[in-house]
Structure formats: structure tokens, C-alpha cells
C-alpha angles and dihedrals in degrees: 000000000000102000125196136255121255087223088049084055091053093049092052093049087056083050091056097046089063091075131074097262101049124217090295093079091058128084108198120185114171146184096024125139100263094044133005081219137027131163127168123200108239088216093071127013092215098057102085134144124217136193123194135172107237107226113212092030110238113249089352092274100070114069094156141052136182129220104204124174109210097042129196095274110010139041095236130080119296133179134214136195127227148194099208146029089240102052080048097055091039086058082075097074094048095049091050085046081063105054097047079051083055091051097032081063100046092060104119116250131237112240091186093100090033088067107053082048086077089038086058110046090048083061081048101057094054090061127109108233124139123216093236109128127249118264123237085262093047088048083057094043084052102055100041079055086046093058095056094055100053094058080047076064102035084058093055099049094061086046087056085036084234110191114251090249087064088042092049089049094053090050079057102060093040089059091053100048086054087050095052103059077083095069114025130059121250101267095043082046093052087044099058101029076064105057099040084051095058088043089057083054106045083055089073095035096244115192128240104260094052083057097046094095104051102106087059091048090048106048077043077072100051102089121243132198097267086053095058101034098263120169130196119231 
């Protein structure tokens, strides 16, 4: 039967302290007669990862199989082929990345923010805003306000020291709600710029009252006439 490395065991427990949980939650036994690896996560005791040497190999390819729960998809057990004894052990970090998703998930969620969603949109619904669609002048007024409010959110999210990755995401939707003035009418546009608003800010777990004024900041958005030159008669 193929055994593992002591030096292979210490890189997986360096693997392991790169979650959330560190090596400690992890019971690894290894090069016994069931499993040339078995490690069992101390959080549940039905979360648990298994290497085994596959005698005779099947096909002929695959000499090794894992026994991983979670599994990729489901939270029950699955299991995986492979050709060779170092794609097998790698499948451990991935497994252990899982189940800190799963928890991750699990977290409860604050409604807080939920719920002035519905404060808000019931604001929003009173407002008076027509489905025309915006003119070529209106779409370059957006965006410039849209500019400003993105800086407005760049300057929250230090204040929340959001990772780059979050800052980088919001710069996304942002540049998604600019393209799409090209598409939807004004109200549609108003509607979903925001939601995905409140969704940037529910990603730095903003409180209630730094999100108060965004139906002010929003209808700001929407162009007037003194924005696009319009005169009246």
C-alpha cells in the first residue's frame, strides 16, 4: 500500500490553517490499513475525507479513490477516481475549503437592511417617474452622476476596510448599472440601480442610518432639465 510523506502532512496542515478553522480542527490519521488517509473535521462529526488505494486499480488508470463528505454537490458522502496518489491527497484542501463555504452560508443574516429594502421601495413606488428611455444626453449625465457616486461608495468601503476583491466587485456593478442605461427605461433603470445598490451595500454591512439617504441620492440620478440644457418655452 503507497503511504504518505511526513513533509506532504505539514503541508496539508498549512493547507488547513488557511481557512477559517486551522489545522487544529482537523484530526489526521494516516497510513493505516482501511485509508492511507483519514481526517475527520472536529466541528461535525459527519464531515470527514478518505483516501484509499483501489486494489485491483480500476480500469487499469484509476488506483485511488477519495471518500469526501461534503461532497462537491451534496452534503452527503461522494466519492472521486484518480490516476495518481498526488491529485488524491490535494483533494483535502478542497474538501476543508467546503465546509468553511457551508459555514460561511449558514452565517445568519442581518434583516436589518432587508427590511428597509421594503421601507424603501414602498417610498419608491410613490414616486413620479415615466418609462420613457433616457436620451443619448441623459445616458452621459448618468454616468458622470454615476461617477460621483461611485467615489460616495469607494469611500465607504475603506471606511468598512473592504478587501480589494469587494472593492473590485462593486466597480463592477457599477459598471453595469452605467452600461445599462443603454438598454432599460428610466423607471426599470431606477428600479434595479436600486437594488444592486443596496446589495453593494449590504456586502460591507452597512447600518441603517448610512443607507437612510439613499432615495435622495438616487432620484439625484435621475437627469433634469437643468442637467441636459432644457429650456422652458
Amino acid at each position: 500500500m503507497a503511504t504518505i510523506r511526513l513533509a506532504i502532512i505539514e503541508q496539508m496542515k498549512k493547507q488547513f490553517d488557511q481557512t477559517i478553522f486551522s489545522r487544529h480542527m482537523f484530526n489526521i490519521i494516516t497510513n493505516r490499513e482501511e485509508a492511507i488517509l483519514d481526517i475527520e473535521f472536529q466541528g461535525r462529526e459527519d464531515y470527514r475525507f478518505l483516501l484509499k488505494e483501489v486494489s485491483p486499480p480500476k480500469q487499469s488508470r484509476f488506483k485511488f479513490v477519495t471518500i469526501e463528505s461534503p461532497g462537491q454537490i451534496s452534503n452527503e458522502i461522494e466519492e472521486f477516481d484518480h490516476e495518481n496518489l498526488n491529485n488524491a491527497q490535494s483533494r483535502a484542501y478542497q474538501w476543508a475549503v467546503r465546509i468553511e463555504e457551508d459555514y460561511r452560508i449558514a452565517v445568519p443574516k442581518d434583516n436589518e437592511l432587508d427590511d428597509f429594502r421594503k421601507e424603501f421601495f414602498q417610498s419608491f413606488e410613490g414616486q413620479n417617474i415615466d418609462d420613457s428611455y433616457f436620451s443619448k444626453e441623459e445616458q452621459s449625465t448618468i454616468n458622470l452622476k454615476m461617477k460621483e457616486f461611485e467615489e460616495k461608495l469607494e469611500n465607504l468601503y475603506q471606511e468598512k476596510e473592504a478587501s480589494n476583491q469587494q472593492l473590485n466587485a462593486m466597480r463592477q456593478q457599477m459598471d453595469i448599472l452605467k452600461k445599462s442605461v443603454e438598454i432599460l427605461d428610466k423607471r426599470t433603470w431606477l428600479s434595479a440601480a436600486c437594488n444592486r445598490i443596496f446589495d453593494i451595500y449590504k456586502e460591507v454591512k452597512a447600518a441603517k442610518n448610512e443607507v437612510s439617504g439613499l432615495l435622495g441620492d438616487m432620484n439625484h440620478l435621475l437627469p433634469n432639465e437643468a442637467d441636459t440644457g432644457a429650456t422652458e418655452e
